[in-house]
N, CA, C and O atoms as CSV, one atom per row, in Angstrom:
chain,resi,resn,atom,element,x,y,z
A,1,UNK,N,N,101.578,94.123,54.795
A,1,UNK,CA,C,101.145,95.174,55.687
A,1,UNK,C,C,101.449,94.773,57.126
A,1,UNK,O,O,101.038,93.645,57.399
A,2,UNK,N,N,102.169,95.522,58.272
A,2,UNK,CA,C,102.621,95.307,59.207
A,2,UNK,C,C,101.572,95.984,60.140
A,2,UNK,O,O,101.204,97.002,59.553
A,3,UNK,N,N,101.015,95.882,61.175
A,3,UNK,CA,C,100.073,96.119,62.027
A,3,UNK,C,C,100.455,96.614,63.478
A,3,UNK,O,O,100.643,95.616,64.173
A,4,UNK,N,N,100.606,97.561,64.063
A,4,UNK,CA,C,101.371,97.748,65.333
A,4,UNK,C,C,100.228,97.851,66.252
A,4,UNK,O,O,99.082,97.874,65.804
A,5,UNK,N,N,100.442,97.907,67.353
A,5,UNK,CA,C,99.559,98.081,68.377
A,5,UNK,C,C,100.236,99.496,69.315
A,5,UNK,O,O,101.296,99.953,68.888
A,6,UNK,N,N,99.842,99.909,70.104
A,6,UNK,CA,C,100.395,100.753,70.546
A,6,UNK,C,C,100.542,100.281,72.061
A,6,UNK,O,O,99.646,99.773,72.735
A,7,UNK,N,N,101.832,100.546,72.459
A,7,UNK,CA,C,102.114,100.068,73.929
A,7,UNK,C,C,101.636,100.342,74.838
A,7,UNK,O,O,101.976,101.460,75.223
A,8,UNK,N,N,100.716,99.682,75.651
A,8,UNK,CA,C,100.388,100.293,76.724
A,8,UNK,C,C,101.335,100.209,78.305
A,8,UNK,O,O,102.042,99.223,78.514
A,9,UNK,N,N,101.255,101.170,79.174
A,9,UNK,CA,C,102.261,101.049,79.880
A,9,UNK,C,C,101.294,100.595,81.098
A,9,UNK,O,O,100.306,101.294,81.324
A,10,UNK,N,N,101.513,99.587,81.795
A,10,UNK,CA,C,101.058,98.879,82.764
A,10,UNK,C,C,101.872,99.613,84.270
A,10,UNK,O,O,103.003,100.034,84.515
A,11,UNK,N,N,100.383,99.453,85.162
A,11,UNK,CA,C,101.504,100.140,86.377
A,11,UNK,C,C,100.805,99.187,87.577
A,11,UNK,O,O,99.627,98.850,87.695
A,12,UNK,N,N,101.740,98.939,88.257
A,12,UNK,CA,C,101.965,98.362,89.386
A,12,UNK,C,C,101.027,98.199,90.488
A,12,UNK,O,O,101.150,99.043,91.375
A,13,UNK,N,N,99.969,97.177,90.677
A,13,UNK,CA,C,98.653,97.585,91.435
A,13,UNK,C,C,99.133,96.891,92.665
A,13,UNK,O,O,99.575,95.743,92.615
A,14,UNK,N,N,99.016,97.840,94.193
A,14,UNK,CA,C,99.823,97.515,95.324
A,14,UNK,C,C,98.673,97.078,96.379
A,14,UNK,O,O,97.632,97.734,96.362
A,15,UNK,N,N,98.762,96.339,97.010
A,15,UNK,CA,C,97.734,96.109,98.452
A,15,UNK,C,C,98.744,95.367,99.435
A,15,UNK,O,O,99.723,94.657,99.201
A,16,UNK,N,N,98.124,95.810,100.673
A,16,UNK,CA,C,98.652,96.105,101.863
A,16,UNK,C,C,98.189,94.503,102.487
A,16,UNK,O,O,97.005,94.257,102.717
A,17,UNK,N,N,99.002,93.745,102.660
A,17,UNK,CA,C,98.559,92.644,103.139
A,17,UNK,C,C,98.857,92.595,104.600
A,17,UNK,O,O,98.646,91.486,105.090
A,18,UNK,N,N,99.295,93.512,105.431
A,18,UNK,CA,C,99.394,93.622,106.337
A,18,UNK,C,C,100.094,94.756,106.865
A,18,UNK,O,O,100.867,95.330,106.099
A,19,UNK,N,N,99.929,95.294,108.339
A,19,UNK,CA,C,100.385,96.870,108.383
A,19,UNK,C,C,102.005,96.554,108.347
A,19,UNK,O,O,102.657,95.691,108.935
A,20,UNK,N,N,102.360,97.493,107.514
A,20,UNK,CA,C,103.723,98.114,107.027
A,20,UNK,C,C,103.956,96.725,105.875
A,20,UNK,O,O,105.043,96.148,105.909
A,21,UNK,N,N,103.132,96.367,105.119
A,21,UNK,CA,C,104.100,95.386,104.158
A,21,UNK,C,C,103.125,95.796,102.804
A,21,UNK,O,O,102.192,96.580,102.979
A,22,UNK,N,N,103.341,95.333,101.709
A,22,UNK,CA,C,102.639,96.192,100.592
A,22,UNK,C,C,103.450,95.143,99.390
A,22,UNK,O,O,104.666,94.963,99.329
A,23,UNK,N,N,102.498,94.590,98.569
A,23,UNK,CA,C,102.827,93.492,97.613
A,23,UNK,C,C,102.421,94.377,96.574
A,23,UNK,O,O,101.556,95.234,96.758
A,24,UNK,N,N,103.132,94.171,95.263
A,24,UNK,CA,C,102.809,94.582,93.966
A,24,UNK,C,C,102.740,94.085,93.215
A,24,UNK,O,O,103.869,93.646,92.993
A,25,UNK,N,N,101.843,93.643,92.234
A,25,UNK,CA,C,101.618,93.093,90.804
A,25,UNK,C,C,101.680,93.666,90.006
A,25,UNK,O,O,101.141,94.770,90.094
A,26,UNK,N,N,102.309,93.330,88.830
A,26,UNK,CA,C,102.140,93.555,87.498
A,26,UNK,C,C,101.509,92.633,86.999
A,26,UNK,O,O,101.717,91.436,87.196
A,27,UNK,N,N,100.300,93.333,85.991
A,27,UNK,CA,C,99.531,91.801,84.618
A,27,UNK,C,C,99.713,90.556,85.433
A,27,UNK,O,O,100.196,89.513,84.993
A,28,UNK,N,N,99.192,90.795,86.932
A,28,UNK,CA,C,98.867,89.468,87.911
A,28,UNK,C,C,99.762,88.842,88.018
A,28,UNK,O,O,99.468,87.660,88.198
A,29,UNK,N,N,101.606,89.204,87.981
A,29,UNK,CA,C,102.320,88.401,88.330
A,29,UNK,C,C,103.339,89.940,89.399
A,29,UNK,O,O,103.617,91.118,89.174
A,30,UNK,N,N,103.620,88.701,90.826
A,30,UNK,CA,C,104.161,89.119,92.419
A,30,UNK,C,C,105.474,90.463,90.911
A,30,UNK,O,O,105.954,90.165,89.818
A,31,UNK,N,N,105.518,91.515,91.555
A,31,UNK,CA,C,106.389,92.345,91.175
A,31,UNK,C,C,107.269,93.228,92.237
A,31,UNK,O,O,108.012,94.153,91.908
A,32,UNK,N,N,107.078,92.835,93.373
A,32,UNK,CA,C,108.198,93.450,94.339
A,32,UNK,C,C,107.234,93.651,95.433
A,32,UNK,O,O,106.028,93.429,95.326
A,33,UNK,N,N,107.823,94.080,96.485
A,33,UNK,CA,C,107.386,94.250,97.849
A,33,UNK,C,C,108.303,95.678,98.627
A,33,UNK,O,O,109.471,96.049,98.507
A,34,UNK,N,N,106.813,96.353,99.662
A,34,UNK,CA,C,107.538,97.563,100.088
A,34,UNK,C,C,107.624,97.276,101.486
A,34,UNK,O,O,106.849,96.405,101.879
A,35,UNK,N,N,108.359,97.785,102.305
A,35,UNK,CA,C,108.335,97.313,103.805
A,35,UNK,C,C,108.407,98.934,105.093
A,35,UNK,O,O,109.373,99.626,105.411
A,36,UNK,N,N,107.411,98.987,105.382
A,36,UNK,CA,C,107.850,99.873,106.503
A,36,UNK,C,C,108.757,99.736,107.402
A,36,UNK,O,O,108.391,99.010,108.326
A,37,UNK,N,N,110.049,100.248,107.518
A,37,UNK,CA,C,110.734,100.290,108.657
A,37,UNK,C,C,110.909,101.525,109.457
A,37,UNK,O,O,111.229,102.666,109.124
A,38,UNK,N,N,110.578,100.928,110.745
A,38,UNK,CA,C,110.136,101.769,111.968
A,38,UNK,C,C,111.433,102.853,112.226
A,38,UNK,O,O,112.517,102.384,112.573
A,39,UNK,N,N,111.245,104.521,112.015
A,39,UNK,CA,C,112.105,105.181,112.300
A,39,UNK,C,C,113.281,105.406,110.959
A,39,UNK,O,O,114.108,106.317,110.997
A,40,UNK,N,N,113.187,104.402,109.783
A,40,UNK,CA,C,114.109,104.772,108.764
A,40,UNK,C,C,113.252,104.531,107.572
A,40,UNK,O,O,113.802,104.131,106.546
A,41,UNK,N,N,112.088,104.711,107.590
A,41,UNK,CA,C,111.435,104.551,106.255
A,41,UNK,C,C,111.130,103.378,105.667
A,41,UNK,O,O,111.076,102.368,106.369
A,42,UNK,N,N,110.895,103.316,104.368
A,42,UNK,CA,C,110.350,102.323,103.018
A,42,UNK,C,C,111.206,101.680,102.593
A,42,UNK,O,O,112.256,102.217,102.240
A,43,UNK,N,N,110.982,100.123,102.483
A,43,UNK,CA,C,112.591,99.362,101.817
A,43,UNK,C,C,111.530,98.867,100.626
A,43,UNK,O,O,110.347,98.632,100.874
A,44,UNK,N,N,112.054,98.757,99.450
A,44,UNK,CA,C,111.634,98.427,98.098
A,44,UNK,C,C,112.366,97.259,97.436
A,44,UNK,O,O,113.451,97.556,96.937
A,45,UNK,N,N,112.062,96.276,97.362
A,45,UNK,CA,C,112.402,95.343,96.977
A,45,UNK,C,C,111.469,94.657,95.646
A,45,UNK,O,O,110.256,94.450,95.637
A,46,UNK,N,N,112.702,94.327,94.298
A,46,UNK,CA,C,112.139,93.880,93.332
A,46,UNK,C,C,111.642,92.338,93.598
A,46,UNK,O,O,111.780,91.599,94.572
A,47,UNK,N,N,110.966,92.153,92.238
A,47,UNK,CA,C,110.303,90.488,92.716
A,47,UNK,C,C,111.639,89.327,92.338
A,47,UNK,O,O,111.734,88.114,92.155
A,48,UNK,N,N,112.496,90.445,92.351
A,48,UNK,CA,C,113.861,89.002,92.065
A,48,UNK,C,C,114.971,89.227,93.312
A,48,UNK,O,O,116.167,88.939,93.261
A,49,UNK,N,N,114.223,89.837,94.478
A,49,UNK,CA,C,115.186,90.056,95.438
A,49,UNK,C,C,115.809,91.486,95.522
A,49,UNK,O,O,116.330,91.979,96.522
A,50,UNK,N,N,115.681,91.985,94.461
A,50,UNK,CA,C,116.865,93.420,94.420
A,50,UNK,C,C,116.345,94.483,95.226
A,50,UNK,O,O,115.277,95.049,94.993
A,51,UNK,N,N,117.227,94.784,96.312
A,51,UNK,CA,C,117.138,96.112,96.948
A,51,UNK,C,C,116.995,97.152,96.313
A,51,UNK,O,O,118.109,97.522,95.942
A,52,UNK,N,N,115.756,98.227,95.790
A,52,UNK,CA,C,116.511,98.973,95.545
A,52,UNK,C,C,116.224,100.831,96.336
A,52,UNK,O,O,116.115,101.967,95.874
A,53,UNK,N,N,116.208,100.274,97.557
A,53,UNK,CA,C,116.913,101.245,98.772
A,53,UNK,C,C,115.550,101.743,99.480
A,53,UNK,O,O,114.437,101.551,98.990
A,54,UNK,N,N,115.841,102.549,100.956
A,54,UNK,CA,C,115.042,103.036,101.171
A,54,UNK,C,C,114.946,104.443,100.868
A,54,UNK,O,O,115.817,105.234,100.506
A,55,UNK,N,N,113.089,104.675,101.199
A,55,UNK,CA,C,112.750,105.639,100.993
A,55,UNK,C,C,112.101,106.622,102.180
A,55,UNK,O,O,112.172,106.177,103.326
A,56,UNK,N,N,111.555,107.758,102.010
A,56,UNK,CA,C,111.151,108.332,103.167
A,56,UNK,C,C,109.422,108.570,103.081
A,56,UNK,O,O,108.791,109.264,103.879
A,57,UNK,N,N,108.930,107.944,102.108
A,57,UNK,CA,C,107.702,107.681,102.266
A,57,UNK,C,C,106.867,106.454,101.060
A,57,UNK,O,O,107.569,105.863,100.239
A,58,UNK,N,N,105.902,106.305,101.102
A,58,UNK,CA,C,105.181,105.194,100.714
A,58,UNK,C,C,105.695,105.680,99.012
A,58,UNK,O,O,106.329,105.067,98.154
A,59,UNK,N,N,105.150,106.901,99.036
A,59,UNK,CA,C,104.650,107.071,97.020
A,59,UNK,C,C,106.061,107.194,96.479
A,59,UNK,O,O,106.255,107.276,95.266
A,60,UNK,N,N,107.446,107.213,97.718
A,60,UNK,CA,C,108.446,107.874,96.594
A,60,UNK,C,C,108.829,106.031,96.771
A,60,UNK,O,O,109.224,105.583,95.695
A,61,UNK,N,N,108.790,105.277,97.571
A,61,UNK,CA,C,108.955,103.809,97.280
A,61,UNK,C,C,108.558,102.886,96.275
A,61,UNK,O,O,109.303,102.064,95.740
A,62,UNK,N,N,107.038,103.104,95.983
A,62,UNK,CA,C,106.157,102.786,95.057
A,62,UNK,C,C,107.022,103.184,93.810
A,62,UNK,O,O,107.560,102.351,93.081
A,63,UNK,N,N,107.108,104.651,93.626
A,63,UNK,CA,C,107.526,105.278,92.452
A,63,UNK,C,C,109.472,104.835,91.684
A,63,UNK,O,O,109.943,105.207,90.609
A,64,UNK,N,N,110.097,103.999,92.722
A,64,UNK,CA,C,110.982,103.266,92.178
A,64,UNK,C,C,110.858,102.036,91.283
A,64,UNK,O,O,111.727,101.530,90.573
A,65,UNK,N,N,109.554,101.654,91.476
A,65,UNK,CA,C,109.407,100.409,90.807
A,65,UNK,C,C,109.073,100.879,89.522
A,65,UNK,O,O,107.971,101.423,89.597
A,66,UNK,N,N,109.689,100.931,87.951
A,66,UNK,CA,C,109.495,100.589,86.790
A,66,UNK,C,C,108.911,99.809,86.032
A,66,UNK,O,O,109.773,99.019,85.649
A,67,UNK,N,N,108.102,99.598,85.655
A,67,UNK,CA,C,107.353,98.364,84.873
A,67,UNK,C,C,108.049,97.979,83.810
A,67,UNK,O,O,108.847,98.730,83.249
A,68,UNK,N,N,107.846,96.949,83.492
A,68,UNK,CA,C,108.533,96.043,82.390
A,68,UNK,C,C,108.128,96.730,80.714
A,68,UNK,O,O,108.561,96.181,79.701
């Protein structure tokens, strides 16, 4: 008899460690960082370095990051 669990999808819990910077965890491990830049928006960066671009506000920055 094989036993499954059902996946739960984990999402990204963010705090502001300082104005315009914003750290994210996943299951308590660093998962990327958002950055306010003055006049061009949100830069999103994964926790392995990867750009992946800016945005024009906080939730559509946030909302690039995918969980594992």
């Amino acid at each position: 008899m094989t036993i499954t669990t059902p996946h739960t999808r984990s999402t990204i819990q963010w705090t502001a460690v300082q104005s315009g910077l914003w750290v994210g965890k996943l299951d308590g491990e660093f998962a990327g960082m958002i950055e306010a830049r003055r006049g061009t928006g949100f830069a999103a960066t994964t926790r392995l370095g990867k750009e992946l671009g800016m945005f024009p506000s906080i939730e559509a920055a946030k909302a690039s990051f995918t969980p594992r």
